[in-house]
N, C-alpha and C positions, 0 to 999 in steps of 0.2 A: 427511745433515744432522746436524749434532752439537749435544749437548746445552748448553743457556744454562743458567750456573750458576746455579741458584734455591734462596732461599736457606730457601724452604718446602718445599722436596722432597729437601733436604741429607739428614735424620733416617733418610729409607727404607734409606740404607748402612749404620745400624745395628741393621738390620730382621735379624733370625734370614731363612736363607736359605725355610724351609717357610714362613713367614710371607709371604712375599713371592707365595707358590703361586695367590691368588685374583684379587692384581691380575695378573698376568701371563696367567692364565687369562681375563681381562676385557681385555686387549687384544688378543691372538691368536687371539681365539675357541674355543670352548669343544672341547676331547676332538680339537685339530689344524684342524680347522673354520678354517679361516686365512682373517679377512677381507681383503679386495680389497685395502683401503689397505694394510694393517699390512707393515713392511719388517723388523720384528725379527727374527721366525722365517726368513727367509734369512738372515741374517747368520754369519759362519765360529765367529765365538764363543759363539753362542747353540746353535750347530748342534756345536758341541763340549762343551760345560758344561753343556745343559741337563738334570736341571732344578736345577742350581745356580742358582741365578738371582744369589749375591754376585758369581760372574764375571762376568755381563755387565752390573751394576746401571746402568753407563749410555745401554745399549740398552733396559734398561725407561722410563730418567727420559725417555731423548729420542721415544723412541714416544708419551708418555703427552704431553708437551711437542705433538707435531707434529698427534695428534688433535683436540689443542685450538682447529685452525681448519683450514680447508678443504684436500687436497692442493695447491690451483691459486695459492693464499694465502700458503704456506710455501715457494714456490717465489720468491719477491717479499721473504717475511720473511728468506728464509736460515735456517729453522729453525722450528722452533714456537711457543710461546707460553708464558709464563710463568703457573705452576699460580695464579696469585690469578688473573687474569685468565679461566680456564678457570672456577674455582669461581664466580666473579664470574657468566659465561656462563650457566653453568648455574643460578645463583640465578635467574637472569632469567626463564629458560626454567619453571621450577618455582613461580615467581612470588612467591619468596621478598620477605618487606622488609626490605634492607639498608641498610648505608651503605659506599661505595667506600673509607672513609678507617677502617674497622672494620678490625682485624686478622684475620686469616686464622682462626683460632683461633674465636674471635667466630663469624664468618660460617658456617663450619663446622657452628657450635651451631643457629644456624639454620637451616640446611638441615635440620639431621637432625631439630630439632624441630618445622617444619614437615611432614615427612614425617609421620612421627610422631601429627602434630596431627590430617593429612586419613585417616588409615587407622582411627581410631577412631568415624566415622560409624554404620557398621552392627556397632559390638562392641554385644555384650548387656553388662545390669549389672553381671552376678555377672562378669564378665571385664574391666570396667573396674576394678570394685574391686579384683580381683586385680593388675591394672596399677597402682591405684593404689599398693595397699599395697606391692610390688614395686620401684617407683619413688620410695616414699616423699613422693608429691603431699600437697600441703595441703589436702584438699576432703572432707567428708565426702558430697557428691551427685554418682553415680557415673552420670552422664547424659553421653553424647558432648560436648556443648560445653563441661562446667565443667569435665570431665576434662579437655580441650584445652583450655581456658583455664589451668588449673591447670598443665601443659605448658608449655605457654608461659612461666609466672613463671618455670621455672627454667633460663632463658637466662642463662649467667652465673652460674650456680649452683657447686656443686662440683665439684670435678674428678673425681670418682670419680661422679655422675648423669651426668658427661658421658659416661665412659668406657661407662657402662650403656648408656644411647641409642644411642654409637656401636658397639655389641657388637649390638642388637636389631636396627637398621636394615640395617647390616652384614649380619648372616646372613639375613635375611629378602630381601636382594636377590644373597644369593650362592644360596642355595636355588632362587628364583625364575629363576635364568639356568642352573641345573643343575648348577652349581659346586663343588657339597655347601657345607656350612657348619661353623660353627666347633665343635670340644669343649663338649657342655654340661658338663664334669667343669671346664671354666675360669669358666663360669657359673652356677655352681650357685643364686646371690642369684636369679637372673632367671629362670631354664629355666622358667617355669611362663608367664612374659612371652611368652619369645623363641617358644613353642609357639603362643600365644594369636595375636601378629603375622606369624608366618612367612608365614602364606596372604594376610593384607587387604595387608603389604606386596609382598607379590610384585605381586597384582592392581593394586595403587596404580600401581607400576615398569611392568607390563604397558601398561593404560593411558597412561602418559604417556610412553611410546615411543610406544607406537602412533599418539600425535595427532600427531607432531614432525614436520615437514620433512625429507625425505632430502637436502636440498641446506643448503648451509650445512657449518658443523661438522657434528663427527660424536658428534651428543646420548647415540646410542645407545650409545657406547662411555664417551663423558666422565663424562656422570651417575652410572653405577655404580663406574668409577673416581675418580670423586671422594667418593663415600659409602666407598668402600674406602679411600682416602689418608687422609680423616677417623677412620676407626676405626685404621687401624695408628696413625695420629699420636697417637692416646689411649692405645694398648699402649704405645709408644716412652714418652711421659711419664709412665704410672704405672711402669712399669720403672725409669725413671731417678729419679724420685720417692721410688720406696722403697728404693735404694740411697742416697739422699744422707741419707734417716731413720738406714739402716741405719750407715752411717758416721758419722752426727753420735751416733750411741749410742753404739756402740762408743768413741769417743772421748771422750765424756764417762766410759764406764766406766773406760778408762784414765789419766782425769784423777785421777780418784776415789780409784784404787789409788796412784797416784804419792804425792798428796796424803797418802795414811794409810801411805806408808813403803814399799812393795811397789818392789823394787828390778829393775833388768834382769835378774837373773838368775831370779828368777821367771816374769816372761812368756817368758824362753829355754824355758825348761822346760814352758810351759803349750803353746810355739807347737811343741817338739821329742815333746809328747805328744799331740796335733792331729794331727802330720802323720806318728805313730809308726809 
């Protein structure tokens, strides 16, 4: 079956190849552990490049594509299914509250803030606070609900609360499937967070596998790669994010000098002393 071009799973091609290490590890199962369905780890290109994973990035999109609904399903669609549609699934399952006509992006937020929401039940105070202050929450009552409440408002929030969330939840269910997890040297704002949740979300993840249907999609695989697509799509965005700062500066500083006289031949010499 070959991959339907989708145009929310486009970004993963510009995914660093190690980055790509945890979703691929979540559909082939974990340390070779090759589940029953999965057709990627046969494949002649996977079986030659691995663990490049840029060489075969479209035996990951169409794996993750065809998990999204039954083998016997795909065999009728000619292919898998479109990742809104998968996240959609899986909102349902999680019992997130959406809207169909919500962007991808959006939806995402919810999930994760759901997640998020239900694993702060049995946190103590002094670790909600620490959440809080971590997360930068509006509340100064550091009780499960107003924390989660407080959670909650910031659906839609910043781009960079999003990217947190999707960094906590992220490693907490890459941990929880044995996957190891991310650099705390890349989260240092959070590491006192991501500590605090590793264990309630794992046990969260555990449980709501455990309740799911073995018939049907395959929840077991889709949910944690869809918490995984959600968190690289927040790397891919603050990456590209701070490259377009980075270039709207620099140009501005180049305007700056033109305006005050600094001629071509100056920047020759700044750019031949750079690269001396």
């Amino acid at each position: 079956m070959a991959y339907k071009y989708d145009q929310d799973l486009e970004f993963l091609r510009k995914m660093r190849s190690n980055e790509l290490n945890e979703l691929v590890e979540i559909l082939k199962g974990k340390g070779g552990n090759n589940r029953i369905s999965e057709e990627m780890t046969g494949n002649k290109l996977f079986k030659r490049y691995y663990p490049n994973h840029k060489k075969y990035i479209n035996l990951i999109l169409e794996e993750l594509q065809c998990y999204g609904g039954n083998t016997f399903a795909n065999i009728f669609r000619d292919g898998g299914v479109l990742y809104k549609k998968i996240l959609c699934n899986v909102c349902d399952k999680m019992k997130v509250k959406y809207n169909k006509s919500q962007d991808v992006r959006y939806i995402e937020d919810l999930l994760l803030t759901k997640i998020l929401s239900d694993t702060l039940k049995n946190i103590k105070a002094e670790d909600l606070k620490t959440i809080s202050k971590d997360l930068k929450l509006k509340t100064t009552d550091f009780t499960p609900n107003v924390v989660a409440a407080a959670l909650q408002a910031t659906v839609r929030g910043s781009g960079f609360l999003f990217y947190k969330k999707s960094v906590i939840v992220a490693n907490g269910v890459a941990n929880s499937l044995g996957i190891g997890g991310f650099s705390l040297a890349t989260n240092a704002t959070i590491t006192k967070t991501i500590g605090i949740l590793a264990g309630p979300i794992g046990w969260f993840l555990v449980a709501a596998l455990t309740s799911l249907s073995i018939a049907g999609p395959a929840y077991r695989v889709t949910i944690p790669a869809v918490i995984q697509v959600a968190f690289l799509r927040q790397v891919y965005l603050k990456r590209r994010n701070n490259a377009i700062i980075r270039c709207l500066i620099y140009s501005a500083i180049i305007g700056v000098l033109y305006y005050y006289g600094f001629t071509d031949s100056f920047f020759e010499w700044i750019y031949n002393w750079w690269n001396g």
